[in-house]
FIVEX-899217 format. One line per 5 residues: number of its first residue (from 1); their letters; for each residue x negated, y negated, z negated of C-alpha. Coordinates in Angstrom, 3 decimals. Example, Ala and Ser with C-alpha at 12.3 -4.5 7.8 and 13.67 -1.06 7.14 Angstrom:
1	as	-12.300:4.500:-7.800  -13.670:1.060:-7.140
***
This chain:
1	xxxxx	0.000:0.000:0.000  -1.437:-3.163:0.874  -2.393:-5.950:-2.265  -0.688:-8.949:-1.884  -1.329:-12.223:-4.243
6	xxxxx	1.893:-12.732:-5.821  3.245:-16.470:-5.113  6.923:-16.322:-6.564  7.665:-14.518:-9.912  10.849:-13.567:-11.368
11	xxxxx	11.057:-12.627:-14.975  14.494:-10.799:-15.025  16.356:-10.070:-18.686  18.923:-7.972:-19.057  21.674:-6.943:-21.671
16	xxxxx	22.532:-3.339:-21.737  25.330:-1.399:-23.067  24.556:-0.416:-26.234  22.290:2.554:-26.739  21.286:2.657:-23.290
21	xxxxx	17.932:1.334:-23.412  16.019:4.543:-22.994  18.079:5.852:-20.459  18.251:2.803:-18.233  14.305:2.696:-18.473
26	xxxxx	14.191:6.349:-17.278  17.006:5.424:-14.663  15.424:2.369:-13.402  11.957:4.052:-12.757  12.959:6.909:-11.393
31	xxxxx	15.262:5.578:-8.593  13.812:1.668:-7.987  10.328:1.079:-8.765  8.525:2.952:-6.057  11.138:2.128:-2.927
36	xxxxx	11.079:-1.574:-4.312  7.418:-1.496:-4.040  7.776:0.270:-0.670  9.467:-2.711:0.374  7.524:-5.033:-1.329
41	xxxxx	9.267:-6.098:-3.988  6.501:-5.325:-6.317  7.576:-4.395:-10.378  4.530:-6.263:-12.285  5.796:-4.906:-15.785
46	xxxxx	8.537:-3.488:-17.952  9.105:-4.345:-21.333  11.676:-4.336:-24.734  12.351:-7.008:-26.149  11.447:-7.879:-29.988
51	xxxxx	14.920:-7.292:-32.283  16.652:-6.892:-29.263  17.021:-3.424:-28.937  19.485:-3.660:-25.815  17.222:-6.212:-23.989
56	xxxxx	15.223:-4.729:-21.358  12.711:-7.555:-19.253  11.170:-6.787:-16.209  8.779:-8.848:-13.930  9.164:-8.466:-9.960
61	xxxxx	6.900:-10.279:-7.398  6.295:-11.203:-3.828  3.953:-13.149:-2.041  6.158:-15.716:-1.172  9.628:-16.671:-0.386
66	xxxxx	10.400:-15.335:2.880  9.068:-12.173:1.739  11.565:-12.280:-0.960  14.701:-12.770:1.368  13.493:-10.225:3.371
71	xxxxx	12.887:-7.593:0.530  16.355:-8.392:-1.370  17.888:-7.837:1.569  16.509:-5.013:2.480  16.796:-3.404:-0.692
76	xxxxx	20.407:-4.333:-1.901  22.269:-4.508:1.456  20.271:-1.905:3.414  18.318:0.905:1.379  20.210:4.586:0.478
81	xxxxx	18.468:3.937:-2.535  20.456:1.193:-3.946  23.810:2.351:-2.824  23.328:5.486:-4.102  21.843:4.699:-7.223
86	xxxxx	23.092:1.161:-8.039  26.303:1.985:-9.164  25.033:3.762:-12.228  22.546:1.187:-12.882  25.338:-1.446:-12.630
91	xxxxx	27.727:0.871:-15.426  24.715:0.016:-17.795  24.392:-3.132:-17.607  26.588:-5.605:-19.220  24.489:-9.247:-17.957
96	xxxxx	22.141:-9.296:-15.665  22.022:-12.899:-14.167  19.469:-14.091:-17.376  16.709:-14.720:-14.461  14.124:-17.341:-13.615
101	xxxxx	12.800:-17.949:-10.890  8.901:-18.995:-11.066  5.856:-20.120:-8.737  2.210:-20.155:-10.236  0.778:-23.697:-11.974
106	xxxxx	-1.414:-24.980:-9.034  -4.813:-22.895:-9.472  -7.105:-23.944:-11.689  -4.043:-24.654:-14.454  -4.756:-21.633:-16.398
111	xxxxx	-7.105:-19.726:-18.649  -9.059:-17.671:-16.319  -10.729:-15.650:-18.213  -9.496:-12.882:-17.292  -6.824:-13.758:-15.606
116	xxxxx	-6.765:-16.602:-12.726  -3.769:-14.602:-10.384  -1.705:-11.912:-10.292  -2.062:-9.221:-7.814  1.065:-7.040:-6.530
121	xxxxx	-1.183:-3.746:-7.122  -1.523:-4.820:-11.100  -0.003:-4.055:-13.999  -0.437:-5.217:-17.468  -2.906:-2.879:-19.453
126	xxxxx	-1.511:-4.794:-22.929  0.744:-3.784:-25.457  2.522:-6.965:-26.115  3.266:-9.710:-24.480  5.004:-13.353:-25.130
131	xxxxx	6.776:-15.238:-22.878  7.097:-19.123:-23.966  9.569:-21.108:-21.861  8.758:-25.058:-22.467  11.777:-27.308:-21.459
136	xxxxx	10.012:-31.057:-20.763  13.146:-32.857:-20.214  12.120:-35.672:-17.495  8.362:-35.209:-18.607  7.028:-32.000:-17.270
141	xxxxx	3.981:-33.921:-15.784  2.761:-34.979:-19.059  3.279:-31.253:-20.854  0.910:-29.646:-17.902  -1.415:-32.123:-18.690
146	xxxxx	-1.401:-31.692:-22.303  -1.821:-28.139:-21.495  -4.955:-28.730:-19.216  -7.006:-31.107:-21.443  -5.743:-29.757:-24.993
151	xxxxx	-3.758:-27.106:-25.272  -5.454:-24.309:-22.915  -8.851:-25.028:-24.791  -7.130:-24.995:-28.552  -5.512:-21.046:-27.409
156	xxxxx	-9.193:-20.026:-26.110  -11.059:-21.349:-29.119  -8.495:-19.072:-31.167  -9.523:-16.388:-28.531  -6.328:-16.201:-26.745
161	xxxxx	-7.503:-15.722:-23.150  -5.150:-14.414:-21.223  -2.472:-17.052:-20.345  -1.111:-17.248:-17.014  1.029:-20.486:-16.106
166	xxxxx	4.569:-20.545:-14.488  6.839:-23.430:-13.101  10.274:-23.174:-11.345  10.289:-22.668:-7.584  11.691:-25.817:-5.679
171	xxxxx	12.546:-24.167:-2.799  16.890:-23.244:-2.889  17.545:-19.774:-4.074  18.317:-18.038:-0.723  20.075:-14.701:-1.892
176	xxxxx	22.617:-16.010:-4.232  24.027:-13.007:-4.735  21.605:-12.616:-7.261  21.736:-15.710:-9.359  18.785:-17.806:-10.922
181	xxxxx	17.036:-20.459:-13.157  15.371:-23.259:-11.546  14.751:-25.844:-14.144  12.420:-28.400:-12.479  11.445:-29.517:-16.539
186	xxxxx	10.160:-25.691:-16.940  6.945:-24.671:-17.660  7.036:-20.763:-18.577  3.404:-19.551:-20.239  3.014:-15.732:-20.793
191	xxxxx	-0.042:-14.240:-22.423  -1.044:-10.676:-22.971  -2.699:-8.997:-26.403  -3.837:-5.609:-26.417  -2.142:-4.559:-29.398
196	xxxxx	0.345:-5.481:-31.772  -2.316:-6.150:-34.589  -4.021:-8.787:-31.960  -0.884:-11.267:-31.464  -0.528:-11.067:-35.304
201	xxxxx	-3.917:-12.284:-35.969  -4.364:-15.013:-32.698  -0.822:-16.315:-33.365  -2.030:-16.415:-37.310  -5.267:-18.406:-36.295
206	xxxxx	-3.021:-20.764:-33.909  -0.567:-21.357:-36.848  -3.370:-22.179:-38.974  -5.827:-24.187:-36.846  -3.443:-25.997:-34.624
211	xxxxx	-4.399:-30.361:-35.029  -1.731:-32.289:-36.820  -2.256:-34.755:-33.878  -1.897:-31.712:-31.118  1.291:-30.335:-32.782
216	xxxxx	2.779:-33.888:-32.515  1.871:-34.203:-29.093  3.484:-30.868:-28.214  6.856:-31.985:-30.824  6.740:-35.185:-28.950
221	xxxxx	6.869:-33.853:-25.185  8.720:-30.711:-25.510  12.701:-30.564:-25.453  12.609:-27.552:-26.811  10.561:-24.340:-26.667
226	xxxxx	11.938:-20.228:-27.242  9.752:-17.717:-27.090  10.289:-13.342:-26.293  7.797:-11.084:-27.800  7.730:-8.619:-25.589
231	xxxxx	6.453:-4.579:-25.654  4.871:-3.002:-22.774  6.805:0.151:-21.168  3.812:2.676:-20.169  5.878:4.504:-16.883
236	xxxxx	4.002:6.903:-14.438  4.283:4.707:-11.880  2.796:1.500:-14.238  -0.181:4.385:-15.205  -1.811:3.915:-11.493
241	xxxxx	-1.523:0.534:-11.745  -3.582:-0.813:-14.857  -5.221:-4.203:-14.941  -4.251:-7.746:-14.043  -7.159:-10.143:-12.863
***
């Protein structure tokens, strides 16, 4: 299968029907993951969802936007995969619209050490991750440049490395049939530890050694900020597919 830089993320959150987490993993990659990456439509990770036990989050990517259109179309209105299988995806799921709809932070607004893109051929090789969606209302501007001149060096002086940096696409949503968020005042950062015990002791340090002047800055600019602590599904097909540069 060919590697392709991804160039338009979607972070996709679903509610399930209760007590049909384990079976709609098995489900899901069993029937979708390798025919969507066939088509390239390419799953970058699977994950639960912190004290949400019928949240299930999954990352899909494509190299851009065209590539997209063609895929979704391909896959929902086409493929013997998703009318046959759909249906009893669909019986599981109770929401499934809970989606943004993301393009990388021009390069060079990110840690990059290790990571500086993601590739369609990686996954994750972490345990948990965290996705933090920052709402700028009217001043998104000044929140990626807080992020480039202070807040990007505070996370790697507390060792937290591997941060990669999301905004909403501006381009219109071409396959509505498949909702999403666009929030131009988004920025979306998710990082990756390699074990539980890690985020508890980087998030500690950033609690603790965090500027009074910083955190004010951040108070002052962001609207307001949520954040998903996320834990890695390990499928067969995620296996083959084990590091993100």
């Amino acid at each position: 299968m060919e590697n392709s830089l991804i160039k338009i993320l979607e972070i996709r959150n679903y509610l399930l029907e209760a007590n049909t987490t384990d079976r709609f993993i098995d489900y899901f990659d069993t029937h979708f993951v390798e025919k969507m990456q066939q088509l390239g439509g390419y799953t970058l990770g699977e994950f639960t969802v912190k004290d949400q036990p019928d949240r299930f989050v999954w990352l899909r990517g494509f190299s851009d936007m065209q590539k997209r259109l063609t895929f979704l179309n391909d896959f929902y209105m086409t493929s013997d995969t998703w009318k046959k299988f759909g249906p009893g995806a669909n019986e599981m799921m109770i929401n499934s619209d809970n989606v943004h709809l993301l393009r990388p932070l021009q390069e060079g607004n990110q840690l990059t050490d290790p990571i500086t893109h993601i590739e369609s051929n990686s996954f994750p090789d972490y345990k948990v991750a965290t996705i933090d969606y920052y709402i700028a209302n009217t001043r998104l501007p000044e929140l990626v440049d807080l992020f480039n001149t202070s807040y990007l060096p505070f996370l790697k002086s507390t060792g937290i490395r591997t941060v990669s940096l999301w905004v909403s696409e501006s381009s219109p949503n071409d396959f509505p049939r498949l909702p999403a968020f666009q929030d131009p005042n988004l920025l979306v950062a998710i990082t990756f530890y390699a074990t539980e015990d890690e985020y508890k002791i980087r998030t500690s340090q950033l609690r603790n050694t965090i500027s009074p002047a910083l955190e004010r800055k951040l108070q002052e600019v962001v609207t307001t900020h949520t954040q998903q602590i996320l834990f890695t599904i390990q499928n067969n097909y995620s296996k083959k597919k084990s590091d993100i540069r």
